[in-house]
C-alpha positions in Angstrom: 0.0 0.0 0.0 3.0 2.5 0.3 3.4 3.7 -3.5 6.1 2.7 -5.5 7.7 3.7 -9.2 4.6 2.6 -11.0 3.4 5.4 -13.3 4.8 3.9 -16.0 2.3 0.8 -16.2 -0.4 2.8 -16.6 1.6 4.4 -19.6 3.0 1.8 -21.4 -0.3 -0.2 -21.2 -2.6 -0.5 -24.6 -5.8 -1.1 -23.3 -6.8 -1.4 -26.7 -4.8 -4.1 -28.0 -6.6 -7.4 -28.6 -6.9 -10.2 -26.4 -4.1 -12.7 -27.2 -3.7 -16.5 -25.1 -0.5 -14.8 -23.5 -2.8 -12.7 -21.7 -5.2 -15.7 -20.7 -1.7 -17.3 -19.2 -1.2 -14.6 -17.1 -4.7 -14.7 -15.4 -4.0 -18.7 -15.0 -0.6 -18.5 -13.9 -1.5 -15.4 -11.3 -4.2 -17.8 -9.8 -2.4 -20.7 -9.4 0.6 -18.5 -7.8 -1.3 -17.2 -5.5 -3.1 -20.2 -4.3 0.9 -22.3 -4.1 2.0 -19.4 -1.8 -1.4 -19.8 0.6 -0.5 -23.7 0.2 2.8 -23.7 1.0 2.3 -21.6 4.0 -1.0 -22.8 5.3 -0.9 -26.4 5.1 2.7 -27.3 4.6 3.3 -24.8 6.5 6.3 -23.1 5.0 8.1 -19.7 6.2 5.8 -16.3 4.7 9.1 -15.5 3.6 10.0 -18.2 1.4 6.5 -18.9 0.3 6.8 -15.8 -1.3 9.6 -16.2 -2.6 9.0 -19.5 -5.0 5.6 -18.3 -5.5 7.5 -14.9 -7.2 9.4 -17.2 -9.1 6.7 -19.8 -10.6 5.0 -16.8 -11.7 7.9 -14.6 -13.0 9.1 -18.0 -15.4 5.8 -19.3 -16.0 4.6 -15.7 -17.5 7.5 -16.2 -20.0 9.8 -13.3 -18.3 13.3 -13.7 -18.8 15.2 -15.6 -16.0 17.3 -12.7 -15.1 14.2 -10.5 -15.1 12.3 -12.8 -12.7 15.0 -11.8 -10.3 15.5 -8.0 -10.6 11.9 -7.7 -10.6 11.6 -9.6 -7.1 14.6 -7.7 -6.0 12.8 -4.3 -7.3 9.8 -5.3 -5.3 11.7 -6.2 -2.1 13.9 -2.7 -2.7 10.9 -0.7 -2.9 8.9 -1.7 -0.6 11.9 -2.3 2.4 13.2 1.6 1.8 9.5 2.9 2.5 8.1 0.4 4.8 11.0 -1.3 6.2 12.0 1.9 7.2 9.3 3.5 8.5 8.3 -0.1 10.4 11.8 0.3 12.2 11.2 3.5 13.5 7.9 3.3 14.4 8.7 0.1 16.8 11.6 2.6 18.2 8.6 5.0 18.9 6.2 2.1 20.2 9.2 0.9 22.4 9.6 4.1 24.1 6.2 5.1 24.3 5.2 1.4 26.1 8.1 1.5 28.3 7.8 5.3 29.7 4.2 4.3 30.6 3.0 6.9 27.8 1.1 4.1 26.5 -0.6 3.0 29.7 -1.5 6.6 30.2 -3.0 6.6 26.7 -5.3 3.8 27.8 -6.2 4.6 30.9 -7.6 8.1 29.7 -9.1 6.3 27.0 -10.6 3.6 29.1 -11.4 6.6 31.7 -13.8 8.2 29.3 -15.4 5.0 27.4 -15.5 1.5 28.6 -17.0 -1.8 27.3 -18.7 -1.8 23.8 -17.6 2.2 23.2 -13.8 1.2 23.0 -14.3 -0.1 19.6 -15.5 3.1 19.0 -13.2 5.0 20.9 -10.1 3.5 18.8 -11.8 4.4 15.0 -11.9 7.9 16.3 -7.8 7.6 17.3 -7.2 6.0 14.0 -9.0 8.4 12.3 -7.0 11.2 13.5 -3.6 9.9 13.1 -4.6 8.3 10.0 -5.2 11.5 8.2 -2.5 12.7 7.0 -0.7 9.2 6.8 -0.1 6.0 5.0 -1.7 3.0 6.5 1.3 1.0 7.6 3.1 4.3 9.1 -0.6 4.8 11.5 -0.4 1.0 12.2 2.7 0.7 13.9 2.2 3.9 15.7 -1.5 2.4 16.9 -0.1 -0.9 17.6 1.2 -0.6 21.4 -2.1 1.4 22.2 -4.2 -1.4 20.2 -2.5 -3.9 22.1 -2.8 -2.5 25.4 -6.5 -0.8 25.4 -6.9 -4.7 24.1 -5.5 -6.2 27.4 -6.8 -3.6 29.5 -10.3 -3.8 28.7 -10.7 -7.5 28.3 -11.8 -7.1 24.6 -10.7 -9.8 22.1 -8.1 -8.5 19.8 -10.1 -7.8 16.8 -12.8 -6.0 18.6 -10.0 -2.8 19.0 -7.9 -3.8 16.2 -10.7 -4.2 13.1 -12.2 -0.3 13.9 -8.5 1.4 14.3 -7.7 -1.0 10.9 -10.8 0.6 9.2 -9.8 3.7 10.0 -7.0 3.6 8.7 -7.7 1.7 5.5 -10.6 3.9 4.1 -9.0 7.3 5.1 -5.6 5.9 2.8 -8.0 4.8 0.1 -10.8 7.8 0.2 -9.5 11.3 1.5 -6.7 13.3 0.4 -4.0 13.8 0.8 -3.5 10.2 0.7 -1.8 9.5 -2.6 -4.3 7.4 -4.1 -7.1 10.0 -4.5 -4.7 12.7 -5.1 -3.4 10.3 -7.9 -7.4 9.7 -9.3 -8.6 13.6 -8.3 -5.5 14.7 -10.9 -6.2 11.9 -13.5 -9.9 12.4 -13.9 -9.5 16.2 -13.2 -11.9 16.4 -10.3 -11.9 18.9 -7.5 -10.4 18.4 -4.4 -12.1 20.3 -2.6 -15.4 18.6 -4.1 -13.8 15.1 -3.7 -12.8 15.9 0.2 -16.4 17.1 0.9 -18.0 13.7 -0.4 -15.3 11.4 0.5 -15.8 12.4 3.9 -19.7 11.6 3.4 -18.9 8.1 2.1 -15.9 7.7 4.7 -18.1 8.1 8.2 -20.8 5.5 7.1 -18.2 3.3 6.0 -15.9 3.4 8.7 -18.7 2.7 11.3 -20.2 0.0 9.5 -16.9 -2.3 8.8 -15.0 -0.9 12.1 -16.9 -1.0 15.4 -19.7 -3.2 14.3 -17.7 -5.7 11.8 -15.5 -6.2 14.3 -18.2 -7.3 16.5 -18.5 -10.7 13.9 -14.8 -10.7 13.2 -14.1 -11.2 17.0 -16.4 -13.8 17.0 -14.7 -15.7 13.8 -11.5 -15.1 15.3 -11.7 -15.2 19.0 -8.2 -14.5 19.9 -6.6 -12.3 22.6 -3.1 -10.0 22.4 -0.2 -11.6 21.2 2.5 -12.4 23.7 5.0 -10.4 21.5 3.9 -7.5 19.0 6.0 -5.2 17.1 8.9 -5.7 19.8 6.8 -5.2 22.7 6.3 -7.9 25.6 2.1 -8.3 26.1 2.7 -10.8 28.8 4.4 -8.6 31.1 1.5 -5.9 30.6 -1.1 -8.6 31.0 0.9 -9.7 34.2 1.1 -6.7 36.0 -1.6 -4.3 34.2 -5.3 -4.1 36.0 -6.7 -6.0 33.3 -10.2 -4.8 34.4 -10.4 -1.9 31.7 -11.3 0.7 35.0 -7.8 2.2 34.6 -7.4 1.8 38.4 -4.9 5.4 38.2 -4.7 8.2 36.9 -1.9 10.4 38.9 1.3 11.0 37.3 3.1 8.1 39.6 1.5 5.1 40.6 -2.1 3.7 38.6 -2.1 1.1 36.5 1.6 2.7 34.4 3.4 -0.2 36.0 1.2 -2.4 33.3 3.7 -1.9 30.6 6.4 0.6 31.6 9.9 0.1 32.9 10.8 0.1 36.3 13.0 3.1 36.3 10.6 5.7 35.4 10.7 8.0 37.6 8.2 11.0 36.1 5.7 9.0 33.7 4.6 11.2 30.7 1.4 13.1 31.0 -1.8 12.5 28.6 -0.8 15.7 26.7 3.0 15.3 26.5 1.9 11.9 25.2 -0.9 13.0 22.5 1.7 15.7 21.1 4.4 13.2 21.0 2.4 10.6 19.7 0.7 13.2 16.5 4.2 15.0 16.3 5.0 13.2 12.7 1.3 13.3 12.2 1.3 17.3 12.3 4.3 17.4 10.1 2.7 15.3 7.3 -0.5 17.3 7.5 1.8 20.6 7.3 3.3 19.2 4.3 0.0 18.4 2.5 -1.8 22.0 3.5 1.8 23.2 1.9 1.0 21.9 -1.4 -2.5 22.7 -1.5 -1.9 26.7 -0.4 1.4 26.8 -2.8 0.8 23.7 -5.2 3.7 25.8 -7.5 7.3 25.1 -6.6 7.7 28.9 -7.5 5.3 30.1 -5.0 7.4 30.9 -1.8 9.5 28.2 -2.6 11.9 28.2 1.0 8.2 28.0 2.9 7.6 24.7 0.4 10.9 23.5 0.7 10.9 23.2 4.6 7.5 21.5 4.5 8.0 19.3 2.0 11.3 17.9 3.7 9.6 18.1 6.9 6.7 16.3 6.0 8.2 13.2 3.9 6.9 10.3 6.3 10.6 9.0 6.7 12.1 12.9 8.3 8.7 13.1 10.3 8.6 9.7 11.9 13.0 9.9 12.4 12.0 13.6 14.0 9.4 11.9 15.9 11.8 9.5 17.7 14.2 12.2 18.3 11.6 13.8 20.0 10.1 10.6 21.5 13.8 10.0 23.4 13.6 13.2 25.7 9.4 13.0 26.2 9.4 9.7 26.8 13.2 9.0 27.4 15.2 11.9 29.5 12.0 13.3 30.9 10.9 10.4 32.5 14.3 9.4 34.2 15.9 7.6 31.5 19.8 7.5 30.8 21.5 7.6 27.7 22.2 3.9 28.1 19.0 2.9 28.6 17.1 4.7 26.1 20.3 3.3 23.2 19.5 0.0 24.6 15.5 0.2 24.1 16.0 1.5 20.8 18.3 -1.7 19.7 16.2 -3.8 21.3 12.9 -2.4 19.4 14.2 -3.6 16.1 15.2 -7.0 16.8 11.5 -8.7 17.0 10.1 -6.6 13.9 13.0 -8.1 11.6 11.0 -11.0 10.5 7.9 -8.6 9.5 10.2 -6.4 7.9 11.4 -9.7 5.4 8.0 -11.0 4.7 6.5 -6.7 4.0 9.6 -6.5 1.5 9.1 -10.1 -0.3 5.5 -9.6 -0.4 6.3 -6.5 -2.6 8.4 -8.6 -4.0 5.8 -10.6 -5.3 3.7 -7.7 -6.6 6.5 -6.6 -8.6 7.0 -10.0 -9.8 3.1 -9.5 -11.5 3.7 -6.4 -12.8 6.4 -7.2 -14.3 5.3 -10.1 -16.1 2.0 -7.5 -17.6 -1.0 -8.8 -15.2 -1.9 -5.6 -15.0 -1.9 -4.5 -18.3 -3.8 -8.1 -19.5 -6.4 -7.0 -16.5 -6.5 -3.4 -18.1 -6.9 -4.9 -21.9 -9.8 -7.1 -20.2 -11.9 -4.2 -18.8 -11.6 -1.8 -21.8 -14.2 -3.0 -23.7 -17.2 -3.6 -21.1 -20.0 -1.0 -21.8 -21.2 -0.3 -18.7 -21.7 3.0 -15.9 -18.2 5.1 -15.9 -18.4 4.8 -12.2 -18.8 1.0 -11.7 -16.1 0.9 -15.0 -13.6 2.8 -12.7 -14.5 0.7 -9.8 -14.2 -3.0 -11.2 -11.0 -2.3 -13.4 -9.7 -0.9 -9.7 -10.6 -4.3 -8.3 -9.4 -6.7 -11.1 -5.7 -4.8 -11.2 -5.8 -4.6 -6.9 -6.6 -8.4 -6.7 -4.2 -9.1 -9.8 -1.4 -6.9 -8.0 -2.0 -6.3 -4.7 -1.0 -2.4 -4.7 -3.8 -0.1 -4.7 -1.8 2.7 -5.7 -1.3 0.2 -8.8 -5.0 0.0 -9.2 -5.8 3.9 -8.8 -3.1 4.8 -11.3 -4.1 2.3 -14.3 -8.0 2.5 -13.6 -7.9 6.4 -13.8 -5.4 6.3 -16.8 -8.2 4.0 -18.4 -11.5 5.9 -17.3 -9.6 9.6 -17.6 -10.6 9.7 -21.2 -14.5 9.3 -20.3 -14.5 11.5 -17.3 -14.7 14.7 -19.5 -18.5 15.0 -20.2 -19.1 14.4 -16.2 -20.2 17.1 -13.8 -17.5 18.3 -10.8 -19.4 16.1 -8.9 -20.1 13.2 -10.4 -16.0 13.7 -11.5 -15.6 13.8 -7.9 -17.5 10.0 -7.0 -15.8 8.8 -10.3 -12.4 9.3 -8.3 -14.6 7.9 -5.0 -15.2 4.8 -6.9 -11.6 4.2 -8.2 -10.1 4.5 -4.9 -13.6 1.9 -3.3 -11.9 -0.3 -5.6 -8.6 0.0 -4.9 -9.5 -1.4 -1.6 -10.9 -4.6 -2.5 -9.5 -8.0 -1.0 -6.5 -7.6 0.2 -4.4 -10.9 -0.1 -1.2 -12.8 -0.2 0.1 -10.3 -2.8 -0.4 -7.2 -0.9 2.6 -6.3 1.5 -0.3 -5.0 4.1 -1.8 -8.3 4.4 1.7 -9.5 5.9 2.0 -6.6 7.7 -1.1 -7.0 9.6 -0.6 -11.1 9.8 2.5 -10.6 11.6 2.5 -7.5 14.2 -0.7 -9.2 15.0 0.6 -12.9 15.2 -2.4 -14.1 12.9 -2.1 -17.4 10.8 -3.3 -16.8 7.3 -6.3 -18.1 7.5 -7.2 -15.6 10.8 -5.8 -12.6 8.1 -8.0 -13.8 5.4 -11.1 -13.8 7.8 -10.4 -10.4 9.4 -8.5 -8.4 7.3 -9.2 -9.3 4.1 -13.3 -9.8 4.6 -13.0 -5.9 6.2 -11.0 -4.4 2.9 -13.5 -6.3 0.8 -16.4 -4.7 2.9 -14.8 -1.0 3.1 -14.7 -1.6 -0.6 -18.3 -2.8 -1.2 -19.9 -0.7 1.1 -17.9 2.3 0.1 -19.0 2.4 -3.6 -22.4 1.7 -2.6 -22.7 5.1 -1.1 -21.1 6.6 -4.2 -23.4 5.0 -6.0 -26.3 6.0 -4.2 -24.6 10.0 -4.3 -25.0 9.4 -7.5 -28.3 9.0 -7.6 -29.4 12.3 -5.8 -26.7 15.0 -6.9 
């Protein structure tokens, strides 16, 4: 889901072209890769990692790509996705790590648990997500959320996917719908829609959605997968907050020493963090992105005030705001709360060392995408949709799903479904340009799988087995996606 080099498939593809059986190869070979990786890892059960890896390479040689081919394109994937995500995971379990261990975290909760309890955490969490998802990509607002999903999780008794599914949905249909995510910036340009417009009713498909497949899918999705906190997530140790936290969801303190902060934090803090130092800390990068993307809406020239765009833009790149953010992290939630150098070096070192696996099985899942867009799957999906005479809107939205399932990037899918449908979009109204770009980024959204690098991502930080991810995660994208168009198409309708 982080974007990639990929402008050029859109380009280089001829959706015009005829249907030739190389084409019907690729669909064949794409199915039966993906159903040898979800094989090899759910019943023979082989590493994620190396899964991917032969299922990259049947597909790369069986799509007639050149051996040497097969592996720069895997190696492309891998590169691409590891110096966005891998990145960005690393330094986000360095925040999580202090944040947990200052008893920032616990403080978090036990405001949050303070002011709704029982059945309105669920909806407590899709309204944190959707604040530090605004401005963010969804794996970037995961591994910040994760500590606070983890403990609000243990804390309140909740099963994991009644917190995790609503800050998940958050997430995943503010990356998908709003600006200035780069998928609907991406369709907005393509289809020349306004962003303003697009905002207004993005938001107005957003809210339903987000209630409908967070809070109360997740009541199901708990139910289907009835599982608690992992004993180990994104370098933090649940056990010891389950061992020593109240566990009663009352938040039994709320001073600055004492309460329930011995649940997760270190012994040596001497002056845990207060709800507000912990808030700013916590929305620090988020602030910065947001400055970034108000920077090149108010000045979208490089001309106008360029030193005022030039400081935002370098502030706001995810990887200077999250590196900013631990800086700032080691004195809020390092010197401040009695700390030492030592300590705070050591925490960082050891925050990295239980995220490395994640960090291989993100990058080869990229890998893999790569691997089927470099053999043309996305081009033979394109070719396939040209011709089908239907509604512009539910054109948009079903070549957005074929290229996403074929794929696995929806910034893939926005690009080449608004390259396609950009033509068409001419003799529509502002508005109905607007829900045109809606559509394309509903069905960018749709079933995220084996081939999508946030699939892993979420299988891992929250120790789910593949089956568990397909349940949860992948029946909620295919909801947000569902249920999202259906509102543009009922906007539609009316305006």
């Amino acid at each position: 889901m982080i974007p990639s080099p990929v402008a050029a498939l859109a380009a280089d593809a001829d959706p015009n072209a005829p249907w030739t059986s190389h084409d019907t190869q690729l669909i064949v070979v794409t199915v039966i890769g993906i159903a040898l990786i979800v094989v090899l890892i759910a019943w023979l059960k082989v590493h994620p990692f190396l899964a991917l890896i032969l299922g990259s390479a049947f597909v790369g040689l069986a799509s007639g790509v050149a051996l040497g081919d097969v592996i720069t394109n895997f190696e492309t994937g891998v590169g691409n996705t590891l110096k966005e995500v891998g990145l960005l995971i690393a330094l986000g379990a360095m925040l999580g790590k202090l944040l947990a261990d200052s008893g920032g975290a616990d403080k978090i909760v036990d405001t949050l648990l303070a002011k709704a309890s029982g059945a309105m955490v669920p909806w407590a969490m899709t309204l944190v997500a959707v604040i530090i998802g605004l401005p963010m990509f969804f794996e970037i607002g995961l591994v910040l959320l994760l500590p606070v999903i983890v403990l609000v999780a243990v804390r309140s008794g909740l099963k994991l996917m009644r917190v995790a599914i609503p800050a998940l949905a958050g997430l995943s249909v503010l990356h998908g719908l709003i600006p200035p995510h780069p998928g609907p910036l991406i369709a907005i340009d393509a289809v020349g829609a306004d962003l303003g417009t697009t905002l207004a009713l993005g938001l107005v498909v957003a809210i339903p959605t987000v209630i409908i497949c967070g809070p109360l899918f997740s009541i199901l999705a708990a139910k289907w997968v009835p599982v608690d906190a992992p004993a180990m997530a994104g370098g933090i140790d649940t056990r010891k907050m389950a061992a020593s936290g109240s566990g009663s969801g009352s938040g039994s303190g709320s001073g600055e020493k004492g309460g329930t902060v011995g649940g997760s934090a270190d012994p040596d803090v001497k002056r845990p963090p207060s709800f507000a130092v912990t808030l700013l800390t916590i929305i620090f990068p988020v602030v910065l992105m947001l400055l970034k993307a108000l920077a090149d809406i108010i000045w979208p020239n490089d001309d106008d005030h360029p030193m005022i765009r030039t400081i935002f833009d370098f502030i706001g790149e995810p990887l200077v705001a999250m590196v900013l953010a631990v800086l700032l992290a080691m004195f809020t939630f390092g010197y401040a709360v009695g700390f030492t150098g030592n300590g705070i070096s050591s925490k960082l070192s050891a925050s990295v060392g239980p995220i490395a696996t994640v960090m291989l099985i993100v990058g080869a899942g990229g890998g893999f995408k790569q691997t089927l867009i470099g053999g043309g799957v996305g081009d033979t999906v394109a070719k396939a949709a040209t011709g089908a005479n239907i509604s512009v809107l539910v054109l948009g939205f079903l070549i957005a799903v074929a290229i996403r399932l074929a794929t696995g990037s929806a910034t893939v899918a926005t690009t080449t479904a608004a390259g396609i449908v950009a033509p068409l979009a001419g003799s529509l109204t502002p508005t109905h340009a607007a829900l045109l770009a809606l559509a394309i980024g509903a069905g960018s959204l749709f079933l995220s799988h084996v081939n999508d690098a946030g699939f892993w991502l979420v299988k891992e930080m929250f120790s789910l087995t593949v089956g568990q991810t397909f349940k949860t995660w992948s029946v909620m994208e295919t909801l947000i996606s569902v249920i999202a168009f259906a509102f543009v198409m009922l906007l539609s309708a009316f305006i």
